[in-house]
VEXDREN-2710 file (C-alpha; in Angstrom, 1 decimal):
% VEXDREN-2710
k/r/px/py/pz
1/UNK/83.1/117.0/84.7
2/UNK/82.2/120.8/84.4
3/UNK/82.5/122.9/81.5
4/UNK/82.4/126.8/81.5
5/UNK/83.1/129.2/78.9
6/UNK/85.3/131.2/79.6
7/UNK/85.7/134.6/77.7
8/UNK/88.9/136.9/76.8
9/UNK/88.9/140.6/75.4
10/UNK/91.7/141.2/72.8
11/UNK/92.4/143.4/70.2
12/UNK/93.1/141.9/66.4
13/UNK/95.2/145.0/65.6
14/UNK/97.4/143.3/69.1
15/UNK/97.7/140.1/67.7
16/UNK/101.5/139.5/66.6
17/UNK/101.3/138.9/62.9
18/UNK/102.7/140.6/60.0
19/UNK/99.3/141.3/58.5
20/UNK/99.2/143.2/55.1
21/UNK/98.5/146.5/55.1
22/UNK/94.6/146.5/54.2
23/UNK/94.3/144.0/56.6
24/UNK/95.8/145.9/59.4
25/UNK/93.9/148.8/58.2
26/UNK/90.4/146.9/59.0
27/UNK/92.2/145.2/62.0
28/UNK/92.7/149.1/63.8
29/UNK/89.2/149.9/63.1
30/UNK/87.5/147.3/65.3
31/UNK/86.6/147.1/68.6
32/UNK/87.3/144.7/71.6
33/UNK/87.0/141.1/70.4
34/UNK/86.4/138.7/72.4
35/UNK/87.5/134.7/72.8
36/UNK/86.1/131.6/73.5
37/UNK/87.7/129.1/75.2
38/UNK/86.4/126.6/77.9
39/UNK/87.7/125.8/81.7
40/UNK/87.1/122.6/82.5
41/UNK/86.9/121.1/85.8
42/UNK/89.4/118.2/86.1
43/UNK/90.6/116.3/89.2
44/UNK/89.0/119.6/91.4
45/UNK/91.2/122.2/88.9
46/UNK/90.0/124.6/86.4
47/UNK/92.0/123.4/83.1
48/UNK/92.2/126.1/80.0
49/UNK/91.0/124.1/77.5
50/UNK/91.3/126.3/74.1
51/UNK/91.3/124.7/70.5
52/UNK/90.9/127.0/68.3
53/UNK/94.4/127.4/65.6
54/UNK/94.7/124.2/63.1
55/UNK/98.1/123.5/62.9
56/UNK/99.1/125.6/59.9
57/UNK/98.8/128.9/61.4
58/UNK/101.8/127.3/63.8
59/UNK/104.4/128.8/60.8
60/UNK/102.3/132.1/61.1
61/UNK/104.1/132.5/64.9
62/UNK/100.8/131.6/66.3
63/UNK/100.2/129.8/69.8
64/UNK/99.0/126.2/68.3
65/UNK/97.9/123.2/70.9
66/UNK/99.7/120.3/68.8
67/UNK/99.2/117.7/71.8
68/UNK/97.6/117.9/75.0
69/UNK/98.2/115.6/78.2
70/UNK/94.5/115.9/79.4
71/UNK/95.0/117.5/82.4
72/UNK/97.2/120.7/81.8
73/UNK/96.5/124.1/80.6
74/UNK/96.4/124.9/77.6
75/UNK/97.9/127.8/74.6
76/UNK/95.6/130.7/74.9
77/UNK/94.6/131.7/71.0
78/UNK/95.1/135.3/71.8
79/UNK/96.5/137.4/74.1
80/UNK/93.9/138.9/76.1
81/UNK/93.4/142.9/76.3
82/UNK/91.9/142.5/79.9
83/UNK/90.1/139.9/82.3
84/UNK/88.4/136.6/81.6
85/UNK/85.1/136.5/82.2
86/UNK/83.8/133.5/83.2
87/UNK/80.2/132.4/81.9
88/UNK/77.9/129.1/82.6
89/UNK/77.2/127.5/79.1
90/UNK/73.4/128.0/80.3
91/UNK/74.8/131.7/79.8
92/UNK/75.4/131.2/75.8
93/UNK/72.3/132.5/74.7
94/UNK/72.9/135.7/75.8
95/UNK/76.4/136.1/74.0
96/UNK/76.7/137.8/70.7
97/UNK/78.9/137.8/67.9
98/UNK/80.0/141.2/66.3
99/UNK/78.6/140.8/63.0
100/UNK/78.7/144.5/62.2
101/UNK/79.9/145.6/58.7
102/UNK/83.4/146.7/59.7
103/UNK/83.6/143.0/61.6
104/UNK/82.6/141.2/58.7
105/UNK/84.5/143.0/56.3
106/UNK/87.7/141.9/58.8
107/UNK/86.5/138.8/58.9
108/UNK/86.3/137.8/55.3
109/UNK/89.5/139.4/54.7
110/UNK/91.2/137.2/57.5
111/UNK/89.9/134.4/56.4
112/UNK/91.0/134.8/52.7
113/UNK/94.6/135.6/54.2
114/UNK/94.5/132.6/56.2
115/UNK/93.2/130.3/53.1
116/UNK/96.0/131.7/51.3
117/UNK/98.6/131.1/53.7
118/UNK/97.2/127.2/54.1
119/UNK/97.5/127.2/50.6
120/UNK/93.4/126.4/50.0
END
């Protein structure tokens, strides 16, 4: 079995959710994202394999993968902003996270949003 990564542009400020407003605010500032998901070869087929929302965030309106057979496609996290790219995991080293201060600042906002919503 093969494994590549494959990678999808989006924008957060795109992404259907009724953030609040300081969130958004941070959300319109930043750049392309990107996402990480994997195509795996099964049976001959390159499967979307993506894993990324826990099941909470399924209330939020989010795409969650509750169940998989194995051999279909998968929910895409995100809805991407252009083409996949697709990258051997030998490529990995070469990929870097935004980690900027306007990223980060997004970033720990989200996340406290999120923790809140899960009720952590």
């Amino acid at each position: 079995m093969s494994v590549l990564l494959a990678v999808y542009p989006f924008r957060w400020d795109e992404v259907e959710l009724d953030y609040p407003p300081k969130l958004m605010k941070l959300a319109q500032a930043l750049p392309t994202s990107h996402h990480l998901a994997c195509m795996v070869d099964i049976s001959g087929e390159l499967v979307l394999v993506d894993a990324t929302l826990d099941p909470a965030l399924k209330e939020m309106g989010l795409p969650v993968n509750e169940e998989w057979d194995g051999v279909s496609n998968t929910q895409l996290a995100i809805t991407p902003s252009g083409e996949v790219q697709i990258h051997h995991p030998s490529e990995a080293v070469s990929m870097t996270a935004q980690r900027d201060e306007e990223s980060l600042a997004f970033y720990r906002e989200l996340n406290r949003w999120l923790d809140a919503f899960r009720g952590l």
